[in-house]
TORFIBA-741415 format. One record per residue (C-alpha): residue in three letters; x, y, z. Coordinates in steps of 0.1 Angstrom, whole numbers, padded with zeros to 4 digits, always signed. Example, Ala and Ser with C-alpha at 12.3 -4.5 7.8 and 13.67 -1.06 7.14 Angstrom:
2
ALA+0123-0045+0078;SER+0137-0011+0071;
//
This chain:
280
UNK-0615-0914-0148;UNK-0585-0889-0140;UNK-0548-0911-0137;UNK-0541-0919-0100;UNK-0505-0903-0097;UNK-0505-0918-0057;UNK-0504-0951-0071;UNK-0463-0949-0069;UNK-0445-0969-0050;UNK-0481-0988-0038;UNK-0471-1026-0043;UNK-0487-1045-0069;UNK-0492-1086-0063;UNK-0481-1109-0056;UNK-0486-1130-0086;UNK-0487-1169-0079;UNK-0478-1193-0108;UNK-0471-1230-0106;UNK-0452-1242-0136;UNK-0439-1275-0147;UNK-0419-1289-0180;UNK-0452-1290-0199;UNK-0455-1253-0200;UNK-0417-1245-0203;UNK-0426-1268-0238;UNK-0452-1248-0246;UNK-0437-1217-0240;UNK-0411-1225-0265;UNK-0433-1242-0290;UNK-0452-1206-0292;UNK-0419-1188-0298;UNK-0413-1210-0333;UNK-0390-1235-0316;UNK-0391-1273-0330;UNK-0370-1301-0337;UNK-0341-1281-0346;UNK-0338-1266-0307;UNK-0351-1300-0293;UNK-0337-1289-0258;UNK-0365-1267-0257;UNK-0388-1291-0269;UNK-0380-1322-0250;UNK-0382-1331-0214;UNK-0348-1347-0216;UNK-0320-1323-0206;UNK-0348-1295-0208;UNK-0336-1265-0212;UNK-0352-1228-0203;UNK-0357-1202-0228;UNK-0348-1170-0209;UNK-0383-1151-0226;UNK-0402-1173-0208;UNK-0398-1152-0178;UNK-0420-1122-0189;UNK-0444-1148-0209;UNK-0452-1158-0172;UNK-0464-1129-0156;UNK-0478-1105-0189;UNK-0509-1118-0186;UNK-0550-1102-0184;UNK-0547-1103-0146;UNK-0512-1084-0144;UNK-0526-1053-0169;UNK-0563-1056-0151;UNK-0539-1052-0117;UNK-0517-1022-0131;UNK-0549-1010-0146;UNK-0566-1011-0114;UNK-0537-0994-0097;UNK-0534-0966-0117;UNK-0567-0958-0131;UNK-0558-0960-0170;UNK-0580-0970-0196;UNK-0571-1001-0202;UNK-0588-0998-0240;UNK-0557-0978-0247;UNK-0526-0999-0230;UNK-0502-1008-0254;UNK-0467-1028-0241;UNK-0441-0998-0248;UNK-0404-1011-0232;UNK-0393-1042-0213;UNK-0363-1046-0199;UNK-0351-1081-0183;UNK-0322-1087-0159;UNK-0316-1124-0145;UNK-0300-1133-0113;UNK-0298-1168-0115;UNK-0309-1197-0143;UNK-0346-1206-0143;UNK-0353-1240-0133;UNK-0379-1260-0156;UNK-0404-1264-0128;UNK-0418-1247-0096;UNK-0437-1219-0083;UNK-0430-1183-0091;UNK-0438-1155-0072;UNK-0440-1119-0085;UNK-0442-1087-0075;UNK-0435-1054-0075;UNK-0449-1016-0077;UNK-0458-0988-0102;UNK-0422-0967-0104;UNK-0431-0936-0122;UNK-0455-0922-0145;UNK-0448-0898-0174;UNK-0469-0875-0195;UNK-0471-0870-0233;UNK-0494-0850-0235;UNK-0520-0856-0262;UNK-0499-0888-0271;UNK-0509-0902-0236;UNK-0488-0914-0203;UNK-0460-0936-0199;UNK-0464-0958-0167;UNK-0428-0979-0154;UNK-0433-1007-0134;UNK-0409-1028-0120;UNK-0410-1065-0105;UNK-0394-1091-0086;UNK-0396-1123-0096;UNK-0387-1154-0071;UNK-0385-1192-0072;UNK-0403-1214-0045;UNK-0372-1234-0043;UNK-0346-1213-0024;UNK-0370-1182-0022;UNK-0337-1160-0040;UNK-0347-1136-0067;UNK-0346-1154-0105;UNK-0352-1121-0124;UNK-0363-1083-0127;UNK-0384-1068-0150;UNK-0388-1034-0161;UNK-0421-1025-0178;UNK-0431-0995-0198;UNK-0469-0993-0206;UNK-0483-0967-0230;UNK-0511-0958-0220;UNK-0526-0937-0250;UNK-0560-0921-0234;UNK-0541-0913-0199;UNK-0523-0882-0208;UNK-0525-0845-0204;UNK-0519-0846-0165;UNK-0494-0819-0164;UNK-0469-0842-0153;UNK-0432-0842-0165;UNK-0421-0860-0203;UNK-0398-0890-0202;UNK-0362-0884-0201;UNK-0345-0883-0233;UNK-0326-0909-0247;UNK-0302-0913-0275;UNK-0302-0950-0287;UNK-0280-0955-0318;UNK-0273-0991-0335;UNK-0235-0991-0352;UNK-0231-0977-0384;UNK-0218-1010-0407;UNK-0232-1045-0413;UNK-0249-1066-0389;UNK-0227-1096-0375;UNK-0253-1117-0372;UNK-0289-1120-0394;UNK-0317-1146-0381;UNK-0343-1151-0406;UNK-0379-1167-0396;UNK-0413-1171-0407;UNK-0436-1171-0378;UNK-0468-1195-0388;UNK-0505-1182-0399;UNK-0514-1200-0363;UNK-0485-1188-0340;UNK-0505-1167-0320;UNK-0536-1197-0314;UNK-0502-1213-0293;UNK-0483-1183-0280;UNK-0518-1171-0261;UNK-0521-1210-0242;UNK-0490-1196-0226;UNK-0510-1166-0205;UNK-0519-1134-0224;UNK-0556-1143-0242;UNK-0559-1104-0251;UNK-0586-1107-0282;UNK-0563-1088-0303;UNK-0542-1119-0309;UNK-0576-1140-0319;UNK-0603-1127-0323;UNK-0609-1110-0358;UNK-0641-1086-0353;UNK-0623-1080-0322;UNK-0595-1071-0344;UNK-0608-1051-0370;UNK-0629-1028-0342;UNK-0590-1024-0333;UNK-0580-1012-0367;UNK-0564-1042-0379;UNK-0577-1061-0408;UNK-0567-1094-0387;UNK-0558-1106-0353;UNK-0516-1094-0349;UNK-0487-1114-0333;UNK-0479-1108-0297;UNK-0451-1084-0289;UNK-0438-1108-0268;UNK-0444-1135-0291;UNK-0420-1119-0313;UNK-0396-1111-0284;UNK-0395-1149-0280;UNK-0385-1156-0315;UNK-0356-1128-0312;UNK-0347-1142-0277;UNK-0341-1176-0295;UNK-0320-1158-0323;UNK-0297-1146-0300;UNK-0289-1174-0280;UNK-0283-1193-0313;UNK-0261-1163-0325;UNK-0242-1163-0295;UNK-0243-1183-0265;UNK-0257-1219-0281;UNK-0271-1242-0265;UNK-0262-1220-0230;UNK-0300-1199-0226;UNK-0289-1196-0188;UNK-0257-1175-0198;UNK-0281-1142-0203;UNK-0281-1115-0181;UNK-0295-1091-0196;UNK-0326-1082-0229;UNK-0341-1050-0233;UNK-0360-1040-0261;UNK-0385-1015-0274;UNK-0419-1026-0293;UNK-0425-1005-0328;UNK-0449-1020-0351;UNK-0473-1047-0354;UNK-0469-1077-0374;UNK-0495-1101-0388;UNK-0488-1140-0382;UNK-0471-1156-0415;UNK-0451-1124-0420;UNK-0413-1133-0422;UNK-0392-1115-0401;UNK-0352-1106-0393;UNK-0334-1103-0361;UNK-0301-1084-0372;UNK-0271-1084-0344;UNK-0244-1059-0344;UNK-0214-1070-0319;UNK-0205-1037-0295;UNK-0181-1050-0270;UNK-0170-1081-0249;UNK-0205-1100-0240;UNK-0227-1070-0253;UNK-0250-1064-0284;UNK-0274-1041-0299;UNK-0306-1056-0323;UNK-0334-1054-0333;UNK-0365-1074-0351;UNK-0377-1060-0386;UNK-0402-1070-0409;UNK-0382-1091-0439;UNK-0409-1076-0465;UNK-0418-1036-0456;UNK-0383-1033-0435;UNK-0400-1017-0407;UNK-0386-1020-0375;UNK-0409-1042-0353;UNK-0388-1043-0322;UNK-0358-1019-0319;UNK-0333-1007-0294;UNK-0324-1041-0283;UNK-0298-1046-0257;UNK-0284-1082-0249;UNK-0258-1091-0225;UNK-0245-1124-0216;UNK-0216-1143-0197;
//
């Protein structure tokens, strides 16, 4: 089935979701927070973690949608980018609407085609816009279109010591809680499923992971203030297997802004890299 270029600019949604404290909780319990961040936990002075925004529309129906849209295989989607931007603090219940539209579509040749799609996300409260995200697919069996590449882009983290090191052990069963929160992809459960995948077991979510480095950097930097973010963007490198520890290093840049990324505390590898926070 050949890649539908038209489908840029054709709007995609809207997504409906109702939301209450209960899943704010359970968000937050899926990204490894407990006791220790009990304002996460607790529907006293409940608090929102920002990550939770993209946990509520990456979902089966959202990729079936872009999918659909565009005509990729969807056997060979794999979350590339995402890049968040908030507008205003997210309250701890509601309705949120969503929607948006394919932006551009990139080839790499054999590698396959990059797909941007961007979205609008607003609360049924005062109908104003809570957040943006930007969302790079990888579509790995789409490419060869004679399309153009992506632009070039040179990312460097500083050259010294991080200010900041978060260490974490994610538990053998995160991924059994993350997926309650929307995205039931089999890769994240299911281990024939899995191994037909070319993993020896069921990985961590991407965004699973983005939740735990979300956390990190609120506790690095603006405590116990999650609706001070404005801005995390991050690009998604490596798998990890639940249990594995992990490290979100933090290297300070300039007034409110830092690079970081997520690495594997055993192998080193990068997990998620090119990580761009900004807060107020």
């Amino acid at each position: 089935m050949a890649l539908n270029l038209n489908s840029i600019g054709k709007k995609i949604g809207p997504f409906i979701r109702k939301y209450n404290y209960k899943d704010i909780i359970l968000y937050a319990l899926g990204v490894g927070a407990g006791f220790a961040e009990l304002e996460y936990c607790y529907e006293k002075d409940l608090k929102v973690i920002p990550s939770f925004s993209i946990g509520t529309i990456l979902n089966i129906d959202f990729l079936s949608a872009v999918a659909e849209v565009t005509n990729i295989n969807p056997a060979g989607v794999l979350h590339g980018e995402q890049k968040l931007i908030f507008h205003k603090k997210i309250p701890i219940e509601g309705v949120l609407t969503t929607q948006g539209a394919v932006t551009n579509i990139y080839d790499k040749t054999s590698k396959g085609a990059i797909i941007i799609a961007e979205f609008d996300t607003f609360h049924s409260y005062d109908k104003k816009k809570l957040y943006t995200s930007i969302m790079t697919i990888f579509s790995r069996f789409d490419g060869g279109f004679g399309g153009v590449d992506t632009p070039k882009t040179n990312f460097k983290f500083p050259q010294k010591e991080p200010d900041y090191i978060v260490e974490e052990t994610p538990c053998k069963n995160q991924p059994l809680i993350y997926r309650l929160s929307g995205d039931i992809f089999q890769l994240h459960v299911d281990p024939e499923f899995s191994q037909l995948a070319g993993f020896k077991k069921p990985i961590m979510h991407g965004l699973c992971i983005h939740g735990f480095a979300c956390r990190a950097l609120i506790q690095s930097l603006i405590p116990g203030k999650p609706e001070n973010i404005k801005k995390m963007d991050c690009r998604f490198s490596k798998p990890l297997y639940p249990g594995e520890p992990i490290k979100t290093l933090i290297w300070k840049t300039k007034k409110k802004k830092v690079f970081w990324k997520t690495i594997n505390k055993k192998t080193k590898e990068d997990i998620i890299t090119n990580g761009v926070f900004e807060y107020e």
